[in-house]
FIBA-774937 format. One record per residue (C-alpha): residue number from 0; residue in three letters; chain; y, x, z. Coordinates in steps of 0.001 Angstrom, whole numbers, plus 500000, padded with zeros to 6 digits. Each point is the difference from the previous one (the first is absolute). Example, Ala and Ser with C-alpha at 12.3 -4.5 7.8 and 13.67 -1.06 7.14 Angstrom:
<nodes>
+------+---------+--------+--------+--------+--------+
! seti ! drenmar ! gudren !     yy !     xx !     zz !
+------+---------+--------+--------+--------+--------+
!    0 !     Ala !      A ! 495500 ! 512300 ! 507800 !
!    1 !     Ser !      A ! 503440 ! 501370 ! 499340 !
+------+---------+--------+--------+--------+--------+
</nodes>
This chain:
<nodes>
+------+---------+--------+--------+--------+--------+
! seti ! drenmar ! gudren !     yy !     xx !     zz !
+------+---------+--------+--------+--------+--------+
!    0 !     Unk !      A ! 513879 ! 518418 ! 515122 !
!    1 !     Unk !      A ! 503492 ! 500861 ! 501308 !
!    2 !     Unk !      A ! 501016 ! 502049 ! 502348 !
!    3 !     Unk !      A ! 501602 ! 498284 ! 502639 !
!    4 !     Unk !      A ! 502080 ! 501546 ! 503047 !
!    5 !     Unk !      A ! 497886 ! 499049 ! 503051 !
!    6 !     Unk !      A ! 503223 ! 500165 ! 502115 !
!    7 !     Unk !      A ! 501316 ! 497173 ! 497548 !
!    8 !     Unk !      A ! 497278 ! 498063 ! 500527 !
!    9 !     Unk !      A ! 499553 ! 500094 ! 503223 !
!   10 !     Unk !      A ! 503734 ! 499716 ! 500943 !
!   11 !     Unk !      A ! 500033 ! 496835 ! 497461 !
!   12 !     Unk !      A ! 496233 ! 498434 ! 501748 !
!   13 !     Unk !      A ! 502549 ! 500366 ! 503820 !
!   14 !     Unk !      A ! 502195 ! 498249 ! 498462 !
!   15 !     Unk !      A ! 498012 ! 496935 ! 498550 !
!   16 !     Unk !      A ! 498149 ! 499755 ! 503048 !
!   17 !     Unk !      A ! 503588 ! 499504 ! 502095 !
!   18 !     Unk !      A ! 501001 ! 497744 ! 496911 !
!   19 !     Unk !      A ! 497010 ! 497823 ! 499373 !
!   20 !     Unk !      A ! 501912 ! 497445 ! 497924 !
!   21 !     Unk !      A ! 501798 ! 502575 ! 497515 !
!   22 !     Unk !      A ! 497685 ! 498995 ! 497012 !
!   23 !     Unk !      A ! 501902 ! 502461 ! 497703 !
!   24 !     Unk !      A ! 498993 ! 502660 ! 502129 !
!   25 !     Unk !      A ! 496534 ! 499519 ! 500196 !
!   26 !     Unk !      A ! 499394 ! 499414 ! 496595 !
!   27 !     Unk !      A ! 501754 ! 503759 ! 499718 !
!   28 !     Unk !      A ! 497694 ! 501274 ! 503068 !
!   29 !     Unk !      A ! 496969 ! 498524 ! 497433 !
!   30 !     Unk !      A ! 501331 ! 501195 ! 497123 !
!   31 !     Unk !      A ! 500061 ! 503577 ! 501245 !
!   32 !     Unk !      A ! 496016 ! 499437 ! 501867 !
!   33 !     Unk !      A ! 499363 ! 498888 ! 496374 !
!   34 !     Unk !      A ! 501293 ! 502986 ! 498132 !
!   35 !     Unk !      A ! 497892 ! 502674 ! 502588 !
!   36 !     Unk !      A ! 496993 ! 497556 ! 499429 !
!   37 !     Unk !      A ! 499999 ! 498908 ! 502963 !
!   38 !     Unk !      A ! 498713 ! 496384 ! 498808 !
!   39 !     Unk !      A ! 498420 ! 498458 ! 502978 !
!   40 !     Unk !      A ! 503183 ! 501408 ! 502446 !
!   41 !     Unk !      A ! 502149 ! 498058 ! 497119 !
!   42 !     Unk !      A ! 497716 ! 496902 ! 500471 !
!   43 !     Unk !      A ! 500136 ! 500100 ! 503708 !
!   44 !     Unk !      A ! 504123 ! 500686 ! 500202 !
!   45 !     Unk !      A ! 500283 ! 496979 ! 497544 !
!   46 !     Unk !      A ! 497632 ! 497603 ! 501915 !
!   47 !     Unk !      A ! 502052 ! 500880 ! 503639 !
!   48 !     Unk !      A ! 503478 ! 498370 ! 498342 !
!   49 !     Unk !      A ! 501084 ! 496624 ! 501634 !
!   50 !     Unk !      A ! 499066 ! 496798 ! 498768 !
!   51 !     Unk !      A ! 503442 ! 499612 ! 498659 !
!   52 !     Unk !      A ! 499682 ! 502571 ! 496855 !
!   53 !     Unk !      A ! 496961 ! 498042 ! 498766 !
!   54 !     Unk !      A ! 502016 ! 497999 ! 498618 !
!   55 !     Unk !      A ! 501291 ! 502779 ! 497636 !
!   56 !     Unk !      A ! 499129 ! 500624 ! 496468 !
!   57 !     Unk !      A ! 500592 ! 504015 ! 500402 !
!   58 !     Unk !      A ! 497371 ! 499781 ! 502987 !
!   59 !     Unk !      A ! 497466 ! 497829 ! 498681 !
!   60 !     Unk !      A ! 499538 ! 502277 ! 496904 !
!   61 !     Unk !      A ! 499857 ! 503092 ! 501530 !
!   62 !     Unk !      A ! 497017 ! 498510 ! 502477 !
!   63 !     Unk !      A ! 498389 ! 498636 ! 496718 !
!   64 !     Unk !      A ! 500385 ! 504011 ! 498585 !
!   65 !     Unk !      A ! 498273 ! 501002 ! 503012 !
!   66 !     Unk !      A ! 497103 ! 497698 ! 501071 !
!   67 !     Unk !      A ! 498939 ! 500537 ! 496499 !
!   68 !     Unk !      A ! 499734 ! 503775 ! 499976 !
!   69 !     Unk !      A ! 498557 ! 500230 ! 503468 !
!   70 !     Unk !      A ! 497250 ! 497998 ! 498851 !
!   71 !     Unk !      A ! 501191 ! 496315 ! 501384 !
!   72 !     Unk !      A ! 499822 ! 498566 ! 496739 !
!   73 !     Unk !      A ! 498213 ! 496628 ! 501743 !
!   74 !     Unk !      A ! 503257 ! 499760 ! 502150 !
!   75 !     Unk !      A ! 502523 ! 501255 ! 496860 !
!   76 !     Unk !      A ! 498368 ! 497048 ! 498548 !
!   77 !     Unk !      A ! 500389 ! 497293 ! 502988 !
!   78 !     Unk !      A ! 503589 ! 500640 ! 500513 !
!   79 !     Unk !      A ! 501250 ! 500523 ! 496199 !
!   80 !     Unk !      A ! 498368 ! 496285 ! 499157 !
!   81 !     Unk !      A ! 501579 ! 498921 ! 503379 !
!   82 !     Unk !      A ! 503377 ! 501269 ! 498848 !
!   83 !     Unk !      A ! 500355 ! 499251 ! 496639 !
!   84 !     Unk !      A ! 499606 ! 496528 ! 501040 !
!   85 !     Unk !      A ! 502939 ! 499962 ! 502035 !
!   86 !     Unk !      A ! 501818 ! 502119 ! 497664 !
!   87 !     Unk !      A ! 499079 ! 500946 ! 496374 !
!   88 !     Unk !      A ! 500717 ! 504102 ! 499228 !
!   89 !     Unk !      A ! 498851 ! 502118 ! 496931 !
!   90 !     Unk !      A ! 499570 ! 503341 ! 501928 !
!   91 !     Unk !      A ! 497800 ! 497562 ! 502624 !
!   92 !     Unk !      A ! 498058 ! 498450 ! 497420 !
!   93 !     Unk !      A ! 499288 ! 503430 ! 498462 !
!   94 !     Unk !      A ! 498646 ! 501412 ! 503567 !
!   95 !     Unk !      A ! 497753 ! 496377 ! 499646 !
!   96 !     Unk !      A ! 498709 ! 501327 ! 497238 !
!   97 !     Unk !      A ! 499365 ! 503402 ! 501022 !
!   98 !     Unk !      A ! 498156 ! 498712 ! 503447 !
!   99 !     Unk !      A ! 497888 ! 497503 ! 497443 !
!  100 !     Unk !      A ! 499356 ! 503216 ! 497828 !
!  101 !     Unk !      A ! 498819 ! 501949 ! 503271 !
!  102 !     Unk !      A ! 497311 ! 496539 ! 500831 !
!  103 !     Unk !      A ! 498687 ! 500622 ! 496418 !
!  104 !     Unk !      A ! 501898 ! 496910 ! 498786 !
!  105 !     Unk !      A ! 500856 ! 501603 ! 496582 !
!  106 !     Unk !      A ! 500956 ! 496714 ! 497952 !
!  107 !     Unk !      A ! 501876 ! 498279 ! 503439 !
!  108 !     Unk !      A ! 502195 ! 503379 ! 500303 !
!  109 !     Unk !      A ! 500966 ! 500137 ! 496360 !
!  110 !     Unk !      A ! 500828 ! 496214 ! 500201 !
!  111 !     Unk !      A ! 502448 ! 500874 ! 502788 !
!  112 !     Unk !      A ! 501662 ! 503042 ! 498018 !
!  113 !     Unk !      A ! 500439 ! 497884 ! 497140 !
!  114 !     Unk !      A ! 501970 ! 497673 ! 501995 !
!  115 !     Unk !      A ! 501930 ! 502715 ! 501673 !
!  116 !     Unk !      A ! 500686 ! 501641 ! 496936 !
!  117 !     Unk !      A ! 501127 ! 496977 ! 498700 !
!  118 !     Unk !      A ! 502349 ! 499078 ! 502858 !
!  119 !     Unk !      A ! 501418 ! 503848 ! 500448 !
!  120 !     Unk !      A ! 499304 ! 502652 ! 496625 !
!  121 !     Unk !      A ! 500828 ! 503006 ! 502864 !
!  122 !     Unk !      A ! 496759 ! 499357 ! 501373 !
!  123 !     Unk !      A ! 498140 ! 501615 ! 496861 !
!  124 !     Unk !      A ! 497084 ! 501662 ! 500992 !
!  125 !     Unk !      A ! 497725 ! 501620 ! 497502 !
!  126 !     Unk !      A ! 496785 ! 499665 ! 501809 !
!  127 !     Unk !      A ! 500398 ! 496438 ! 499840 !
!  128 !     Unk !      A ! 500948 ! 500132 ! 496498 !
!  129 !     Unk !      A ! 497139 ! 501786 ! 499216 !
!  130 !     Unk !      A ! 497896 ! 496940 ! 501718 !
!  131 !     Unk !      A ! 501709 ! 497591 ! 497821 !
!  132 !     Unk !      A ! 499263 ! 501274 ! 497174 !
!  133 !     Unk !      A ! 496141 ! 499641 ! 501238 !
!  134 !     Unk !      A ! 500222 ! 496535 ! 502374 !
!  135 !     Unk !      A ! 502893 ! 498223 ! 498115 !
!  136 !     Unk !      A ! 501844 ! 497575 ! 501852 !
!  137 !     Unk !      A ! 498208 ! 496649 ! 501654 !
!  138 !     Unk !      A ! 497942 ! 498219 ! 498254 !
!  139 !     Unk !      A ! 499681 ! 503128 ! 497540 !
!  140 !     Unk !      A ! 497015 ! 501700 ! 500673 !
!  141 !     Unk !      A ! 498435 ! 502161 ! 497702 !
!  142 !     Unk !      A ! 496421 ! 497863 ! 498979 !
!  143 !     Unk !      A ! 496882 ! 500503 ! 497863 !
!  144 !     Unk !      A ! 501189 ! 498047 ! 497257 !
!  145 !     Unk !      A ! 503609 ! 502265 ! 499635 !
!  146 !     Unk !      A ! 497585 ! 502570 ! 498498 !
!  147 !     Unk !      A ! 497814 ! 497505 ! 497864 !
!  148 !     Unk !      A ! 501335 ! 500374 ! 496745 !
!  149 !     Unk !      A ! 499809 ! 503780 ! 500488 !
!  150 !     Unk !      A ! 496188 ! 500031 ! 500754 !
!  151 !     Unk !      A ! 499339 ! 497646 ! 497438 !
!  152 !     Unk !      A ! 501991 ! 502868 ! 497708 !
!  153 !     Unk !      A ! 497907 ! 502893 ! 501523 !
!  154 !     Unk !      A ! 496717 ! 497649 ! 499155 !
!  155 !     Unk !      A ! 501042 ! 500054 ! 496348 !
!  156 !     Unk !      A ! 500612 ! 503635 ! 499366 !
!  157 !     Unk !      A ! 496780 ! 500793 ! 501926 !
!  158 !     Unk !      A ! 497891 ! 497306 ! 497468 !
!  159 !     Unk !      A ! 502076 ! 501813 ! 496981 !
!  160 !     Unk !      A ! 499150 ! 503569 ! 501491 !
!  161 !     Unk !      A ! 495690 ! 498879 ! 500376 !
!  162 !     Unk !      A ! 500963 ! 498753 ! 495900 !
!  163 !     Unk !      A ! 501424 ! 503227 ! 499375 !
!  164 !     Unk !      A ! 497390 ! 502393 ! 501675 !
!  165 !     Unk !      A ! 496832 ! 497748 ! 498696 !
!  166 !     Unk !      A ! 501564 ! 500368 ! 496470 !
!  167 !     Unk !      A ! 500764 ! 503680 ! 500439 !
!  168 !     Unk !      A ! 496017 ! 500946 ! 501635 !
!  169 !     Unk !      A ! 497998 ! 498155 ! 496937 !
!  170 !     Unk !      A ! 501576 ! 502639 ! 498060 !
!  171 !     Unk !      A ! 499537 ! 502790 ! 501931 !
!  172 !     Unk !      A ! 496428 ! 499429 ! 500463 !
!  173 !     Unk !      A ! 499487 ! 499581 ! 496321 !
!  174 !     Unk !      A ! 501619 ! 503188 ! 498925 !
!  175 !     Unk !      A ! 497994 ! 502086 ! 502991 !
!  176 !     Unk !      A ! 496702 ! 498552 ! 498497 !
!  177 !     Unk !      A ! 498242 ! 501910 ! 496545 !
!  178 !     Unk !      A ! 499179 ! 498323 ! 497090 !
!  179 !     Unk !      A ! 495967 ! 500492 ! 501200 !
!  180 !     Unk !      A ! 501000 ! 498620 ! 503394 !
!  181 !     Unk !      A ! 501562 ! 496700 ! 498758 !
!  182 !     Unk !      A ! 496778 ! 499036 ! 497809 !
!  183 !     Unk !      A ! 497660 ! 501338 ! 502756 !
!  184 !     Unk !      A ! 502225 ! 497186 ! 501995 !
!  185 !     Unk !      A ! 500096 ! 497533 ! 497508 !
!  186 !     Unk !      A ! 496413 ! 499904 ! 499499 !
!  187 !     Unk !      A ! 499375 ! 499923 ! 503867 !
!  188 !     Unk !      A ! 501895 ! 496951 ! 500001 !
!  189 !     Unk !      A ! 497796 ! 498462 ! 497195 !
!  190 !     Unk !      A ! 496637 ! 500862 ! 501320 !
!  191 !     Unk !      A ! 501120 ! 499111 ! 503543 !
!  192 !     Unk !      A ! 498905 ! 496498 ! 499788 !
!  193 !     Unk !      A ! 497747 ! 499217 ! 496827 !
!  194 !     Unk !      A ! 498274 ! 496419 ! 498749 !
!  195 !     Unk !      A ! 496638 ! 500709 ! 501643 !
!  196 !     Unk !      A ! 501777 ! 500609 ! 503480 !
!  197 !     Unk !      A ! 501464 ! 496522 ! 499549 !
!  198 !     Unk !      A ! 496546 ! 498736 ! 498631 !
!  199 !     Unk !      A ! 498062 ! 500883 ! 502986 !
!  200 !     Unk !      A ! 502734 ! 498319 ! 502418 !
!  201 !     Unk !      A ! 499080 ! 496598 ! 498462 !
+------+---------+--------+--------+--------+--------+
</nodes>
């Protein structure tokens, strides 16, 4: 935040309010709210102008800024779909996409900075590049079957690892056992089940 001469301002607010129609003005009166954080002031001073500056690209981006970081994302939204239909802006469609971000609409926002990117380079924003690299563009959504082949890869060196380890325990046990031990096991295994066992089953 900025410090910003409260004489200035307040000289510059007498001013707008005899001079309702000076658009250039107010959007310098906002500017300087904007830069001592004064957000909702901003948003108020910008909503007051006559229905005449609506019209103006300057003016509708700015309000765009602002609904958005006061928390009027719903609204941001409303009026950016409104105006892009009546004219078609990058810096707009990149506040769209912001407003959709805010409403959770992750793969709708990047879809929107695509296009705006694609329209106008300046409007590079590295959040949103970040998000592309994760959403894609439309009809590009990351799915199960991306990652298929990769599983199915992770599957194989797991059976070759079970291999590996049953191969490498066999071993292991054999050498920790004594020479007593293995033919004290080995005839265990031979008396376990003997002919008269099976005999009396029949």
């Amino acid at each position: 935040m900025k410090p910003v001469d409260p004489s200035l301002l307040e000289t510059l607010t007498a001013a707008l309010a005899a001079q309702p129609e000076n658009l250039a003005l107010r959007l310098h009166v906002v500017e300087l709210l904007i830069t001592t954080d004064r957000l909702d002031d901003a948003l108020k001073t910008l909503r007051t102008s006559t229905s005449e500056t609506e019209t103006d690209l300057t003016y509708r981006r700015q309000l765009l800024v602002l609904l958005r970081r006061t928390g009027s994302a719903a609204e941001a939204l409303i009026r950016a779909e409104a105006w892009l239909a009546d004219t078609d802006d990058a810096v707009m469609r990149c506040e769209l996409a912001r407003a959709l971000l805010a409403r959770g609409d992750r793969q709708g926002a990047v879809d929107q900075y695509q296009a705006a990117l694609a329209a106008d380079p300046a409007v590079r924003d590295p959040q949103f590049d970040d998000l592309s690299d994760v959403y894609g563009g439309s009809g590009t959504d990351l799915s199960p079957d991306d990652f298929a082949d990769e599983f199915e890869s992770d599957d194989e060196d797991d059976d070759d690892e079970d291999e590996d380890e049953e191969e490498f325990r066999a071993p292991v046990q054999a050498e920790n056992q004594t020479d007593g031990e293995l033919d004290d096991m080995q005839e265990w295994e031979t008396e376990l089940v003997t002919f008269a066992d099976v005999a009396g089953l029949a």
